[in-house]
N, C-alpha and C positions, 0 to 999 in steps of 0.2 A: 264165529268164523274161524276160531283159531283150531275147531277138530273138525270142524265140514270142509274147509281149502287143503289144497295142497300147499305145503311148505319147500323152499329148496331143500334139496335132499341132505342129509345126514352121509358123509362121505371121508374116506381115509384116502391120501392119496401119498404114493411110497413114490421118490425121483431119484435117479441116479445120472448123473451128468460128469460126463469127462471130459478132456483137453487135455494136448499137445503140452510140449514143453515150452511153444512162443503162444499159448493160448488159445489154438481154435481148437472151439469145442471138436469129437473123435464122436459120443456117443451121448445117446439118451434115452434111459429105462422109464417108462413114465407107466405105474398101475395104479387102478383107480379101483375103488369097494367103494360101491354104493348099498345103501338102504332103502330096498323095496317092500311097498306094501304085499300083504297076502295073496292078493290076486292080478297084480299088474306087474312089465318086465320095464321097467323105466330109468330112465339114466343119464344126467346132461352130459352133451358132448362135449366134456372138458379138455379133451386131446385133443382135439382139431386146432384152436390158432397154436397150442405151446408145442406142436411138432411142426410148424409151417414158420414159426417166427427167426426162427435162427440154421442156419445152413451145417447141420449135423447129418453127415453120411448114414451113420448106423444110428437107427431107432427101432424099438419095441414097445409099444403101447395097447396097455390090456385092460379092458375093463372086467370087473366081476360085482355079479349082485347075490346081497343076503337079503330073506326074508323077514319082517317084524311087526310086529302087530302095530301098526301104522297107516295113516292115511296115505295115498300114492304123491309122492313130490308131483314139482311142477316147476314149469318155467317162472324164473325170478328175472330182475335187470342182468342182463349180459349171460344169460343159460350158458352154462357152461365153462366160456372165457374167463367170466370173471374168477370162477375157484380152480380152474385148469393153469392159468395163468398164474397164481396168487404160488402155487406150491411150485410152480417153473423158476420163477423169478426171484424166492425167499432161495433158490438151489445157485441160481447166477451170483446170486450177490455172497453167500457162502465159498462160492468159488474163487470169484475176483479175492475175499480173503487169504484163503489158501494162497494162492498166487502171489499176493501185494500189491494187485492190479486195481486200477483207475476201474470201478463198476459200469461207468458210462464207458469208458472207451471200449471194455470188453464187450459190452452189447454192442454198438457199434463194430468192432472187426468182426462180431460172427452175425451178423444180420444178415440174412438170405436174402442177397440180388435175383432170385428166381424164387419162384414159387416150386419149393421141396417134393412138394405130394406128387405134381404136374410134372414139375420139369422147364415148366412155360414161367416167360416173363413175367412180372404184374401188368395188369394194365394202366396202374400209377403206382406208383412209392411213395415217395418223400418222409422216409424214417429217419433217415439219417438227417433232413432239416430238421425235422421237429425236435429232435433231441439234441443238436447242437442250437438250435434256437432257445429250447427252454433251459435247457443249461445257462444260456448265458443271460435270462431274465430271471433264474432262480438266482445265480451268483456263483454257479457251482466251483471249485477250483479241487483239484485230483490233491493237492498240495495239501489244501485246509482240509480235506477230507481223511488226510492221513494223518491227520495230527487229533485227529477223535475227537470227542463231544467237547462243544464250549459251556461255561458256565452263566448263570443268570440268577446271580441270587442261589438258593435251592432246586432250582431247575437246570437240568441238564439238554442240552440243545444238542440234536440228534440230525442231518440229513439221509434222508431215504431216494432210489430211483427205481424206478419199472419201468418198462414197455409196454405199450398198448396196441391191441388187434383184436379187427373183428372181420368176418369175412362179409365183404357186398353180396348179400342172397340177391338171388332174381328170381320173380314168381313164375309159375311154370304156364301159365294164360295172360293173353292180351289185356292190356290195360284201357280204357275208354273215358272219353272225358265229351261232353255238349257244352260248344260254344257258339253262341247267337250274337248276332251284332245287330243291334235296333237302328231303325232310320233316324233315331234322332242322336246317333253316334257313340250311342251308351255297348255295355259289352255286360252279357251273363252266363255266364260259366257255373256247369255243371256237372258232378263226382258223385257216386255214392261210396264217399268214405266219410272220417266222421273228424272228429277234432278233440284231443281228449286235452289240451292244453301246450299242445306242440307247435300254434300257430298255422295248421295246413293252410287254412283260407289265407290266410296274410301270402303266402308262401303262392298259392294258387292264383291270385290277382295279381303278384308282382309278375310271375311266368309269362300269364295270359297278355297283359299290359303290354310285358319286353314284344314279345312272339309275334303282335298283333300292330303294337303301337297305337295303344289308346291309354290315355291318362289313368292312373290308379283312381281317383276318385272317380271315376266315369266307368268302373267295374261292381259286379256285384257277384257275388259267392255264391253258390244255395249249393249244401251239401247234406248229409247225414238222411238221407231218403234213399229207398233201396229202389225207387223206382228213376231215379239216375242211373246213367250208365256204367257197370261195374270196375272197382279198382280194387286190389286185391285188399288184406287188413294189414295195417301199418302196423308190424309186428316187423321184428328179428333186424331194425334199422333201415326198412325197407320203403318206408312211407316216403322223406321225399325226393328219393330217386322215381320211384313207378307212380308218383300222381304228378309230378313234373314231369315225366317223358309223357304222359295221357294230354296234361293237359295243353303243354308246348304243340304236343305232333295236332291237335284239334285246334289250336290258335294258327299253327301256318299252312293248314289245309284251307282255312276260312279265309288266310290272307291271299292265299294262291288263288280261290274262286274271286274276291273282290279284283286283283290285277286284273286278272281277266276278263269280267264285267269291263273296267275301265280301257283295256285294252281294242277289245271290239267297239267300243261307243264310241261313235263320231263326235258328240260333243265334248267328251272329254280330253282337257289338257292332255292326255295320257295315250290319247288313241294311237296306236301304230307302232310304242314303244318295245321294245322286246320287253320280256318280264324280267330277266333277270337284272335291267336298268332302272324296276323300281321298288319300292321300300313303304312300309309304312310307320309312319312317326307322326306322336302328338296328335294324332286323328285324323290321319289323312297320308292317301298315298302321293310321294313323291318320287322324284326322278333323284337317284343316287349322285351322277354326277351337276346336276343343277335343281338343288332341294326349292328352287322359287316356284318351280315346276309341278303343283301340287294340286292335288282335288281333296275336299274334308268327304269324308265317310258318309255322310247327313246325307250331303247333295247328291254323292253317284248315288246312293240307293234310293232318294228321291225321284230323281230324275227317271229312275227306270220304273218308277211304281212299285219300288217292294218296301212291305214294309218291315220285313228282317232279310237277313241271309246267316243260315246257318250247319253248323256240320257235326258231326261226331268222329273227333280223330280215336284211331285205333295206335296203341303202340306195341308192339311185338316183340317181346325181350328176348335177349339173342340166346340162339338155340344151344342146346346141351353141347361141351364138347369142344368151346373155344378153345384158339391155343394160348389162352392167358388166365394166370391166377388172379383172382378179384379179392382185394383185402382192402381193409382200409389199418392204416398206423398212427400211429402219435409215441410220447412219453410224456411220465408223470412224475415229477419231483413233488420231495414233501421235508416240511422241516418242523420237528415235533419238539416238545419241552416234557421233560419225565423228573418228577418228584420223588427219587428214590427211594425214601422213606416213606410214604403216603402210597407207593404204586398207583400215582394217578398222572395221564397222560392226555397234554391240552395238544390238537394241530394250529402250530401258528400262520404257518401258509403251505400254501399248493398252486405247483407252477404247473401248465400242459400246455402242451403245442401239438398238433391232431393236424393229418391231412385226408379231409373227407373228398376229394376231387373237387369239385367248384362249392362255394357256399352261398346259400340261395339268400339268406337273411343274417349278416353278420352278431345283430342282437340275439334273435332266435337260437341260431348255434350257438350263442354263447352261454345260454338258459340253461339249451339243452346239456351243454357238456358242466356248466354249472351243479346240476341236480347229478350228474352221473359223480363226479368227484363228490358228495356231498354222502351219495352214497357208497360208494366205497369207503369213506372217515366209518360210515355206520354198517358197514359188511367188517370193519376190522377193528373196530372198539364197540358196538351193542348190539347191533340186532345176533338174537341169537333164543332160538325156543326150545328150553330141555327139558327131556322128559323126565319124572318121576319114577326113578326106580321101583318105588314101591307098586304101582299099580299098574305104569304107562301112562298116564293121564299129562298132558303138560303141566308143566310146574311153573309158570308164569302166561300163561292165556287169558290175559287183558294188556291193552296200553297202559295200566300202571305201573305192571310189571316187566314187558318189553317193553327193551330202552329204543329209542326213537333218537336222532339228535336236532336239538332247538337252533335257535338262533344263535341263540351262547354259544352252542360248540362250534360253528360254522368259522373257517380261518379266513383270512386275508387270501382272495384268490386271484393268481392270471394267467390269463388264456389267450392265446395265440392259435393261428389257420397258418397251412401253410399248402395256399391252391398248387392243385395239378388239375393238369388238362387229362381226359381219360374220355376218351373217344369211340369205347368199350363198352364199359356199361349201361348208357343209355345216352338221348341225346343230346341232354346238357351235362352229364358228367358228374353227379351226384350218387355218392356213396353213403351218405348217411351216419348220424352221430347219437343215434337213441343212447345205444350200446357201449359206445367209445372210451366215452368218458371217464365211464365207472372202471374198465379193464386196467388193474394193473394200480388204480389209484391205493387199494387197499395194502396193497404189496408195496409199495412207496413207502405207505407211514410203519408199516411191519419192521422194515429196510432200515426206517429212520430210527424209530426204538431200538434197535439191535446197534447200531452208531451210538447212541446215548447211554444204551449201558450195556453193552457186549454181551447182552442175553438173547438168543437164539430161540425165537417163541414159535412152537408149530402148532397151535392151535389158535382159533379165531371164534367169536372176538376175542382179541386180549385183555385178558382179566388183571385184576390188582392184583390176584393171587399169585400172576405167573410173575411179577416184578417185585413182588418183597420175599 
């Protein structure tokens, strides 16, 4: 696998970053050289969030590609962000140097309350929580930061900071989702998407349950069949923003025909009410302002002889051309231990605070941004495939030889949400955390090792070599 895949790309990335004399950044030269195979023009787009994150008047950002006898890269966690970001942010915290400035506060005065490229709003924020939240569960203090690395024995105790951004894609086709509600008050809901360990179904039951008002145990999932109604591929942090608006707008379509049902029925508690007076909860529609006022699901579809009612919501993701930026933010603290002598570097912890607009499963997000910090530890101390000079062949093309990190190296981790309401990107407000987590985590602990022993490492991962 390791010469038939694509690898992230082999990439040089040169940054130039200026600022005023009270600190806001003036300008940003950002070129990227990439490594393309012989016959493909390929290149993640690492420009995109590290010229959107910070409110810089003058920018020029240029990509170029060399050819090598190479297999063609490919998308990795975060394309892009994560090595676009990783050389933005090693350039911020150089700078705050320069300066003698507080590294968080400087991210903070120059964060773009507009989205740059646009000119348009965001349709949520919350950068600036997150990074004043995690700061203060990391323990950060500008004070203790200026007084450089603590000691611990042989170990020297480093903190690091980054910013994190990814942008909320929306797929360019309707999204679909089949929900039936059975007479005996049960609910089956249907996607053809798939579940690669993100939890979708967990995520798709709770939706359906809220949307509908029927018990999570009294739902059932069926997904990963293409002969369900199409949702796009949970790819680029997309999954569950566009299978939650499918599968929401298909649970209140369903609940909108049962009012209705109940509305027309003479026999029904319900008959003559206007719809927008009723609700459905716990299995059964009721009257909002007097919930004693209620019919179970069972019985109006009994009553009328069916023995389902069901629909397929469509969701329509909004057209090209809004006037709002879609991103999603966070920050990443990290505080690393470096063995000067040994150049070996353990992460003791890692703080992040992410605002993906609403969070559909607080465990789930926590997984998810768990594995992304997890990997960034291993985007900036091991994984890393070099070639052999002598022939091109990789020079470590097995798991014995790329490094992986275990459990062992995994740090003490916390994680914070910090909701916004975003009324924009679909219709419960989900932006997505595939991506997040990892942006910026790598650049933390880079940040941190440069605190711990004032060596300024611009290559990844970090080697022992680069520290003795």
């Amino acid at each position: 696998m390791f010469y038939g895949t694509g690898l992230r790309e082999e990439q040089e990335q040169r940054v130039t970053l200026t600022c005023d004399a009270d600190g806001m950044f003036t300008g940003l030269r950002h070129h990227k050289l990439s490594l393309a195979s012989p016959f493909d023009d390929w290149a993640e787009p690492s420009l995109g969030v590290a010229g959107q994150a910070y409110d810089i008047p003058n920018w020029e950002g240029r990509y170029r590609l060399i050819r090598g006898n190479s297999m063609s890269p490919t998308f990795m966690r975060g394309p892009g962000e994560a090595s676009g970001m990783a050389a933005l942010e090693c350039a911020v915290d150089e700078l705050a140097s320069e300066l003698g400035a507080d590294p968080m506060e400087l991210r903070l005065r120059n964060h773009a309350a507009i989205d740059p490229e646009s000119g348009h709003p965001w349709s949520s924020d919350g950068y600036a929580e997150c990074m004043r939240l995690a700061a203060q569960r990391f323990g950060w203090s500008a004070e203790n930061y200026r007084k450089g690395p603590r000691t611990d024995g042989n170990w020297l105790l480093g903190w690091g900071i980054a910013t994190a951004g990814y942008p909320a894609y929306e797929p360019g086709q309707p999204q679909r989702a089949h929900a039936r509600l059975l007479s005996d008050g049960s609910l089956i809901v249907q996607a053809g998407t798939q579940d690669f360990g993100t939890g979708v179904a967990t995520t798709m039951a709770q939706v359906a349950g809220d949307a509908l008002g029927v018990p999570f145990d009294r739902i059932r999932v069926d997904i990963g069949d293409t002969d369900y109604p199409n949702i796009a591929a949970a790819v680029g942090s997309m999954g569950a923003g566009i299978i939650s608006a499918a599968v929401h707008t298909a649970c209140t379509d369903l609940l909108a025909q049962l009012i209705e049902l109940a509305v027309g029925d003479t026999a029904s508690p319900l008959h003559r009410h206007a719809a927008v007076e009723i609700e459905g909860r716990d299995g059964a529609l009721r009257l909002r302002a007097n919930p004693t006022v209620r019919e179970e699901y069972s019985n109006l579809l009994g009553r009328n002889h069916l023995t389902d009612v069901e629909t397929i919501g469509t969701w329509n993701p909004p057209p090209q051309g809004q006037p709002y930026g879609m991103m999603s933010f966070g920050a990443q603290f990290a505080e690393v231990a470096v063995d000067p002598e040994l150049g070996l570097v353990r992460v003791r912890r890692m703080v992040g605070a992410y605002a993906p607009g609403r969070v559909l499963n607080a465990k789930l997000a926590r997984s998810q941004v768990l594995g992304g910090l997890n990997c960034g530890l291993s985007q900036a101390l091991m994984e890393g495939t070099l070639p052999d000079p002598r022939d091109g062949s990789w020079a470590n093309p097995s798991l014995l030889e790329y490094l992986l990190p275990v459990n062992a190296d995994a740090p003490a981790v916390d994680i914070s949400f910090v909701e916004q309401e975003d009324t924009v990107v679909n219709p419960l407000g989900v932006k997505g955390l595939g991506e997040l987590g990892m942006i910026g985590a790598a650049t933390a602990i880079i940040n941190a090792i440069h605190h711990a022993t004032g060596k300024r490492i611009r290559e990844i991962p970090v080697r022992i070599e680069h520290l003795i």
